[in-house]
MITOR-775195 format. One record per residue: x negated, y, z negated of N, C-alpha, C in turn. Coordinates in steps of 0.1 Angstrom, whole numbers, plus 5000, padded with zeros to 4 digits. Atoms other than C-alpha are relative to their C-alpha. Example, Ala and Ser with C-alpha at 12.3 -4.5 7.8 and 13.67 -1.06 7.14 Angstrom:
<atoms>
499149885000487749554922499150125000 500949895000486349894929500850114992 
</atoms>
This chain:
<atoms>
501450064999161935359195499050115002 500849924999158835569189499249925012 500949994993156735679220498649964996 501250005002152935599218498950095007 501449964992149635839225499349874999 500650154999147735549216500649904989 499750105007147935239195500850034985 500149965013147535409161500950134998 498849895002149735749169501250015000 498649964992153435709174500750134999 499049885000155736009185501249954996 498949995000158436059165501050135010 498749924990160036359187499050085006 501249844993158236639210501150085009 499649854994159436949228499450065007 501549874994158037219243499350074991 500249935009158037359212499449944984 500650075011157037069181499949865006 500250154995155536749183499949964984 499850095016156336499152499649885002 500650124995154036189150500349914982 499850085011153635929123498449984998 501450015000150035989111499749894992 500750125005147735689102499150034987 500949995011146335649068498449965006 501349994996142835739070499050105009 501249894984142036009101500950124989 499649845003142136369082501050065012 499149944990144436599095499850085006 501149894995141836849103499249955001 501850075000138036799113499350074985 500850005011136036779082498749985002 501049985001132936769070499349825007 500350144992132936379079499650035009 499950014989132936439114500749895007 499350104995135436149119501250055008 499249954993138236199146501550034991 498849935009141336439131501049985007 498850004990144836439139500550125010 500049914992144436779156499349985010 500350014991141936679176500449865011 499650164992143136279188501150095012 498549944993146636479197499950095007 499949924988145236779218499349905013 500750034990142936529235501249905011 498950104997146236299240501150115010 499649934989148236609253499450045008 501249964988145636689276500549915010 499750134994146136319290500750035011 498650024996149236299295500950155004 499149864992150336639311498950065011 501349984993146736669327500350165003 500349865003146437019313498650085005 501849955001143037219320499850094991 500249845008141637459299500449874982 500450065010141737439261501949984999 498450035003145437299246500150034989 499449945012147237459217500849914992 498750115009148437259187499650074986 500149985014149037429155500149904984 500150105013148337239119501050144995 499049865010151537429098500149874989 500350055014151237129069498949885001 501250145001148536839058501149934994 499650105007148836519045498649944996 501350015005145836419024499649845011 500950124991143336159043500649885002 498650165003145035829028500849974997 499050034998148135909034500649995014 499250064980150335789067501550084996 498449985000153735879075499750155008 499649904991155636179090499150144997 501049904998153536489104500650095010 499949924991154636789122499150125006 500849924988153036989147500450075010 499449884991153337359166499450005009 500850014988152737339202500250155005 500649884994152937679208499650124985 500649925010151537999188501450074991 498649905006155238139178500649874996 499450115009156537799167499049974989 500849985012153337799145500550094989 499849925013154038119132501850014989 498650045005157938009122499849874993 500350125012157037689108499550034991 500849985013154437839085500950074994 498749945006157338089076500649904992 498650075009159537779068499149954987 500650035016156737649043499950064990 500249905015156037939027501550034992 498549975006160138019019500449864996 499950115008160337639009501349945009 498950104991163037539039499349905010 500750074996160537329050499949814990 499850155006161836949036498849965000 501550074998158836719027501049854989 499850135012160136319006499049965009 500950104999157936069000500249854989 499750105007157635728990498649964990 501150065000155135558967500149954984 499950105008153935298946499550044988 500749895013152935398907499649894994 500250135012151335138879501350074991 499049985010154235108852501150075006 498749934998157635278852499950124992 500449895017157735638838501650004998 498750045011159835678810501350045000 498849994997162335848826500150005017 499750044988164135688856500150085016 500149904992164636028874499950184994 500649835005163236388868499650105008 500949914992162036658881498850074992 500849945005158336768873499950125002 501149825000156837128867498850004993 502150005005152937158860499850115008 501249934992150637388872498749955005 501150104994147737268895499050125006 501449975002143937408896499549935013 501050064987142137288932498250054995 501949935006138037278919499849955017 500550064983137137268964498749924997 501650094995133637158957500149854993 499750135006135036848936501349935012 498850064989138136818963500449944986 499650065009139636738928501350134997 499349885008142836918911500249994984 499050055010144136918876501050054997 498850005004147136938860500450084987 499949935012147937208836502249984997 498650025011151837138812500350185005 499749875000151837548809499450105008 500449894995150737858830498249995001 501149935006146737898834498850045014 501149914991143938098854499949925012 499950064986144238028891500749875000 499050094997146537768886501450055010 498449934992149937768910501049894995 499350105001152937618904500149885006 499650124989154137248917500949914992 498850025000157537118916500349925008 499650154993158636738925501349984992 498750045008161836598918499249825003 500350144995161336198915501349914997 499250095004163535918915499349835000 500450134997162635518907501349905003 499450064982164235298932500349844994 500550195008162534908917498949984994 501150055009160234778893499649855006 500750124997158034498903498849944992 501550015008155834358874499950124998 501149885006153234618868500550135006 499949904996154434828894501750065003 498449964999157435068903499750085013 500249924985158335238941501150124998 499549855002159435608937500650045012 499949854992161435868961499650094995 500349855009159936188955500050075011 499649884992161036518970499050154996 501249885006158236788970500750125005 498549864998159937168963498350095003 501449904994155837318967499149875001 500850104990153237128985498150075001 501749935008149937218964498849855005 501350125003146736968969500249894992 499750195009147536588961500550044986 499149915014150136738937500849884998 499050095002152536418937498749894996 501150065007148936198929499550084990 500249975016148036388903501350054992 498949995006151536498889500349844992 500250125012152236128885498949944993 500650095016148936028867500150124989 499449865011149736368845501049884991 498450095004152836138835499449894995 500650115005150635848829500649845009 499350034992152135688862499350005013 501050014991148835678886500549935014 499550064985149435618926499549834999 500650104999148335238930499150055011 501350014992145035218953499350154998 501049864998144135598941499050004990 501050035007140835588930499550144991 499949915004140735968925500650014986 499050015013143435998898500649914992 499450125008144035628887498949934989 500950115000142435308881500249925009 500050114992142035098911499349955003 500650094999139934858906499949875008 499550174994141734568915500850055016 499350024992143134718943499050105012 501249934996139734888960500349975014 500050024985140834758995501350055005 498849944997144134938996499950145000 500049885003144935289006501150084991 499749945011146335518981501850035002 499150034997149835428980501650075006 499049914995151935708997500150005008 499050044985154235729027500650135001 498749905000155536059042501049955004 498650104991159435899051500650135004 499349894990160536219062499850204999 500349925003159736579071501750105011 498749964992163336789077499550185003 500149854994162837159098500550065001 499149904991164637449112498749985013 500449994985163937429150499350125003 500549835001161537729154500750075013 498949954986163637789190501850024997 498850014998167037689186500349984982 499750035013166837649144501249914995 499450135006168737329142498849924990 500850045009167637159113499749865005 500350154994165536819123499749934991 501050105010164336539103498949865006 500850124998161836299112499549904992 500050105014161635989093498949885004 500950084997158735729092500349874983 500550065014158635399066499449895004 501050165001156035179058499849875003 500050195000154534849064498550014995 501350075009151834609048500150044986 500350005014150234639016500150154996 498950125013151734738990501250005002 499249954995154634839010500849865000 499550155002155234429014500549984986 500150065014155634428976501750024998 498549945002159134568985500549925009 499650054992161634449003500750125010 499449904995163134629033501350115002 499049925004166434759018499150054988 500949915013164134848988499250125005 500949964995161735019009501250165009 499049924998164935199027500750134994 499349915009166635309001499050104994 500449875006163835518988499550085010 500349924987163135629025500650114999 499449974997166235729023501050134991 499349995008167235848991500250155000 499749865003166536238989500850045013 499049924993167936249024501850014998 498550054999171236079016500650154988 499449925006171136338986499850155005 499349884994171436629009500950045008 498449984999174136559024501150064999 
</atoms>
């Protein structure tokens, strides 16, 4: 049973050394230009609380999750578990699946993509280059489809680099658009939904003791209801069951 800072944060695990929550679609993961409350700042003001700290509190950001995505988030509470977790991202031992909802089925059931991806910052836009080109970087997903429901289908996907809304634009690249992303789709009809991804699990090396952890988070509501909860499971569950 996840802990609570408040209503909207649950702890999946903490330490002395990482704290793993289940972030809420919608609060950035940093302070932005909005000025709307971030998950860096809710969670130092939350460990402040609750350990009745003085002075300022240390919480390292070592990955994002774009705005309107929820699910699993990890976090360095000291400056040396920072600098080892960023380690594990950059060397790629840093696990990341994800679930999420697509319009249509793409045409093959399971794959792995490679594209190159372009970030324009003043657009907060990426695109998607097939072959090599000028300031592009690599980005490498493996995907698997899980169930088809009508129009739509619910993916596992396992991210091998962790480029700017690289699995939202990778699948509409594919012609396979997130449902509710307005950015890279068409979501017209679905304007009151957020953009349909779920981190289900982020697996670590322990930056102290380097046991590997996983923290697992899966969905509820819309469109998440469109599944059922062994559907919903299984693709929670699927990239972990395949490392095994």
């Amino acid at each position: 049973m996840a802990m609570e800072t408040t209503p909207s944060i649950p702890i999946l695990y903490e330490d002395n050394h990482v704290l793993a929550v289940v972030k809420p679609p919608g609060i950035p993961s940093q302070e932005d230009d909005s000025g709307d409350p971030d998950m860096l700042t809710l969670l130092k003001q939350d460990i402040k609380a609750r350990y009745n700290k003085p002075g300022n509190v240390f919480l390292g950001l070592v990955h994002r999750l774009d705005r309107p995505v929820g699910g699993a988030m990890v976090f360095a509470k000291t400056s040396k578990a920072a600098s080892r977790l960023s380690e594990a991202v950059r060397s790629r031992s840093f696990g990341k699946t994800y679930i999420c909802v697509v319009h249509g089925t793409p045409r093959t059931p399971r794959a792995q993509l490679k594209h190159y991806i372009r970030k324009d910052s003043g657009r907060n836009q990426v695109t998607v280059f097939d072959k090599p080109a000028a300031d592009a970087k690599d980005a490498v997903l493996d995907y698997e489809t899980i169930a088809v429901n009508g129009r739509y289908s619910l993916l596992a996907v396992k991210l091998h680099t962790g480029r700017p809304h690289q699995i939202r634009a990778q699948m509409a690249h594919i012609g396979c658009p997130l449902a509710g992303d307005r950015k890279y789709g068409h979501a017209s009809a679905e304007a009151a939904m957020d953009v349909a991804l779920w981190s289900t699990s982020v697996t670590i090396p322990h930056p102290v003791t380097k046991e590997r952890l996983t923290f697992r988070s899966v969905p509820e509501g819309k469109p998440w209801e469109w599944w059922s909860g062994e559907q919903l499971e299984q693709a929670a569950s699927f990239y972990i069951a395949q490392n095994k």
